[in-house]
N, C-alpha and C positions, 0 to 999 in steps of 0.2 A: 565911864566905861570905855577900855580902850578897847581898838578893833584890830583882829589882827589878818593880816595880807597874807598872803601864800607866794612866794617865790613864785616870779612866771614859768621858771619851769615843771613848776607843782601844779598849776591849775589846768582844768581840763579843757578839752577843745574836741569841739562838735567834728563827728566823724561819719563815713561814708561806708558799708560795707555792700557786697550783693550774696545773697542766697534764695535756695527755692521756695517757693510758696511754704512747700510744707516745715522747713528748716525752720521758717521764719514765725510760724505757728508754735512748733515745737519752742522755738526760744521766747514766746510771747507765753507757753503753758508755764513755763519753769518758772521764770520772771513772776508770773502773779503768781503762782505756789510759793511761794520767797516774800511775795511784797516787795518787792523791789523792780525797778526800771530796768529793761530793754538793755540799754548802755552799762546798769550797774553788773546785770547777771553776765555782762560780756568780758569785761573788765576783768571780775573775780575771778572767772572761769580761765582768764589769760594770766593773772597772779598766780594762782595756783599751779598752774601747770609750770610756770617760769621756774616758781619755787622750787618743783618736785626737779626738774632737772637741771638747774642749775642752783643746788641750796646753799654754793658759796658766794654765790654774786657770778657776775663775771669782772672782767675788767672797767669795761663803761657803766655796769650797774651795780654799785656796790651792796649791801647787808643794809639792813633800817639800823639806824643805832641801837643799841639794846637788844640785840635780834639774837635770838641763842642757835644755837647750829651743834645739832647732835650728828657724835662722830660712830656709824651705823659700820 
């Protein structure tokens, strides 16, 4: 069974954010409505939004390969 590596700039790395008590509640309700981690619902939540405004890439961040891109 081979094992496969992730490019170092693919894998993730432990991060720091501050928000208010309640902020921090709201993202811990979402997170467990999802099943998902803290980090993952922050993540997604920053995907998506990247996507919605900028859904050709930019220059430093190109399209996933495969990635279809409707012309709206």
């Amino acid at each position: 069974m081979s094992v496969t590596v992730k490019p170092e700039s693919d894998r993730a790395r432990p991060r720091t954010f501050s928000s208010t008590d309640r902020d921090f509640l709201m993202l811990e309700a979402i997170a467990h409505y999802h099943g998902i981690s803290k980090s993952a619902m922050v993540t997604g939540l920053i995907r998506k939004e990247f996507w919605r405004v900028f859904p050709n890439g930019t220059g430093s961040i190109p399209l996933d390969a495969g990635a279809k891109v409707s012309e709206s």
